[in-house]
N, C-alpha and C positions, 0 to 999 in steps of 0.2 A: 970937500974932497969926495969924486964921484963913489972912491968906495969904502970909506969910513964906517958906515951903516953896515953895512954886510959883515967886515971886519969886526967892527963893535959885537954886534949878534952873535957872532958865529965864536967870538971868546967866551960871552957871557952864556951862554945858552948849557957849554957844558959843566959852568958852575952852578947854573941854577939845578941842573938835573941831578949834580951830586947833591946838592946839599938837600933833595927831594929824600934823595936813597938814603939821606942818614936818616933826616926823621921819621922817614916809613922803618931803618934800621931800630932808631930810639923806641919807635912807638910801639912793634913787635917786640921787643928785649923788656921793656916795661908791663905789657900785658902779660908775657911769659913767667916776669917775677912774681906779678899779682897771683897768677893762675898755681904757682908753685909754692908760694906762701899760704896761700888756700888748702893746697893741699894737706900742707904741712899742719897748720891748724887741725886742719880735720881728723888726720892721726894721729897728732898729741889729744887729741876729745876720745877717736875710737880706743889707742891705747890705755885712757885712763879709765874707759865705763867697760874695759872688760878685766882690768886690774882690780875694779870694785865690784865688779859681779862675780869673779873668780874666787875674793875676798868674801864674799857674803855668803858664795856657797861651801869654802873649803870651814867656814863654820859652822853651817850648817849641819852636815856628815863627820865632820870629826876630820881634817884632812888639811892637809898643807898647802900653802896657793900655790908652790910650784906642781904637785902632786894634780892638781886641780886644772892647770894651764896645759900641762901634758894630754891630761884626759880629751880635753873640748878641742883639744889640736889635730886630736884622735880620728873625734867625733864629727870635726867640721872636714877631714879628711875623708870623711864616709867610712868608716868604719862603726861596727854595731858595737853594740854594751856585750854582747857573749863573747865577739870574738876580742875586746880591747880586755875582758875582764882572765878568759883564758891565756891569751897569747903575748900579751904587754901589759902584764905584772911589772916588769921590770922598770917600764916606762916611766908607768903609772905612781910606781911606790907600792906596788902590794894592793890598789885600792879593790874592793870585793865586787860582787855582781850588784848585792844590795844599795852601796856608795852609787856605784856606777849608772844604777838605775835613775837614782835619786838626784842627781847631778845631771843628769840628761832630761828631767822634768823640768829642776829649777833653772835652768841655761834659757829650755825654750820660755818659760814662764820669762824671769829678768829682763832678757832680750825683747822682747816684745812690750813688756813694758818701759824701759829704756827708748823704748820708739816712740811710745805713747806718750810719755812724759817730753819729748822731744818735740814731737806734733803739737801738746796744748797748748806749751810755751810759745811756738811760734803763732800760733792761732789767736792767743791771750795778746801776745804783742802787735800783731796786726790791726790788731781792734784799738791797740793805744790804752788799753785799760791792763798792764801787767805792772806792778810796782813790786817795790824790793822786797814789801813784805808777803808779796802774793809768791812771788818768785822763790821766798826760803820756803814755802810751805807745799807748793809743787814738787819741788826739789829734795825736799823732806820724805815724801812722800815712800811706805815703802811696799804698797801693794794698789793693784789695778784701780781696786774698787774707791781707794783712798784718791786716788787721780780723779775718776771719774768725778767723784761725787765735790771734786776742787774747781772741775770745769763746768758741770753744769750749770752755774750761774752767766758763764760767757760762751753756754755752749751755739752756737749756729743753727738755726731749727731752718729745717728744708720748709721749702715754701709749697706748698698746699696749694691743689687744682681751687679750690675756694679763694685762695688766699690773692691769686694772681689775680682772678675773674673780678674780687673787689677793686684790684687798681686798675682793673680796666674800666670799673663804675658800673659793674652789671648788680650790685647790692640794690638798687633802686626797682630793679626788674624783679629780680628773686620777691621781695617786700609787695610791691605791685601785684604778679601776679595770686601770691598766696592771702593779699587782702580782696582780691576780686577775681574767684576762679571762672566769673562768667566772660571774662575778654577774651580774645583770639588770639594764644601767644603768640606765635611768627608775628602776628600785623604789630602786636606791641613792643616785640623786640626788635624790629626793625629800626624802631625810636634810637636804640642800642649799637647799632652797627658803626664801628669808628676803624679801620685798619687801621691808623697808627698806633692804636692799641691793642691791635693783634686780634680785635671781633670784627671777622672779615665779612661773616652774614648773618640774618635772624639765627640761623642754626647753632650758629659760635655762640651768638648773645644766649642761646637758650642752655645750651649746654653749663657754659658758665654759673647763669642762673640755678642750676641743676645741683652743680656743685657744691653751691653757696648752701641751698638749703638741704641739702642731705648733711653738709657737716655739722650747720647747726641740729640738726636733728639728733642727727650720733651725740653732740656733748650735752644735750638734756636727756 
């Protein structure tokens, strides 16, 4: 039948388009749950590390964690320690300038380690080396210095003008020239010169070399 084909088409075409618009509808509505349950994670995590920082300091000063919640509500509101300690007493519970002082140190102190202890974990796990006993004692953890001194066995060390120039293979030059100061560097560093490795000319190969042995130098 001459127009069967067209017929055919012209039925199917606007069922294939709908059922196009649901799954791009599914696949939007599914990334929106993800992106919202994320969230949600994330404010069950903020609300509990500021229920336990509130916690830490309302014992700290002698003070009550809602007395303590009022304050930092205050404080993240921009308000100072004279004027929450004068003017929202009320707020506050009575808390003094001294409290108020003191609670305004440990907030920024906690918080910032709360961020820290948050960074090594994901640092530590990146690397594939965080296990559960590594993780209680992180987590344990209840000053900067105790963190730090938990991460520096996984800590990341920046890589050093030396450090690069040996993967680029200029350790042979550096050695070379300092066993034979009568060669003519440039012509021997030429030897040297590789761009894929980032020693574009004798200059880079010397420079490198440069590197190499001034750092040894510093660690003797």
């Amino acid at each position: 039948y001459p127009g069967y084909k067209s017929t055919s088409t012209s039925l199917i075409d606007p069922i294939r388009a709908r059922l196009s618009s649901l799954r791009k509808q599914d696949a939007a509505a599914t990334i929106a749950l993800r992106i919202r349950s994320a969230r949600h994670r994330m404010t069950q995590v903020s609300t509990a590390l500021a229920r336990k920082i509130a916690q830490t300091i309302a014992t700290e000063i002698g003070a009550q964690d809602a007395q303590v919640h009022a304050a930092v509500g205050l404080l993240d509101e921009g308000a100072t320690v004279p004027f929450i300690a004068r003017y929202r007493k009320e707020v506050t519970g009575g808390l003094d300038d001294t409290q108020l002082r003191n609670l305004e140190a440990r907030l920024s102190y906690l918080r910032e380690m709360e961020d820290r202890r948050a960074a090594i974990l994901s640092s530590i796990a990146e690397q594939g080396k965080l296990t559960d006993a590594l993780r209680g004692e992180i987590e344990a953890a209840d000053s900067k210095s105790r963190l730090e001194d938990l991460y520096l066995p996984y800590k990341q060390k920046r890589r050093t003008r030396a450090q690069i120039a040996r993967e680029a293979g200029l350790e042979p030059l550096a050695d070379g020239l300092l066993a034979d100061p009568s060669q003519v560097p440039e012509t021997f560093a030429l030897a040297f010169v590789d761009a894929d490795k980032g020693v574009a000319d004798a200059k880079a190969a010397l420079e490198g070399a440069r590197a190499i042995l001034i750092e040894r130098w510093s660690e003797d």
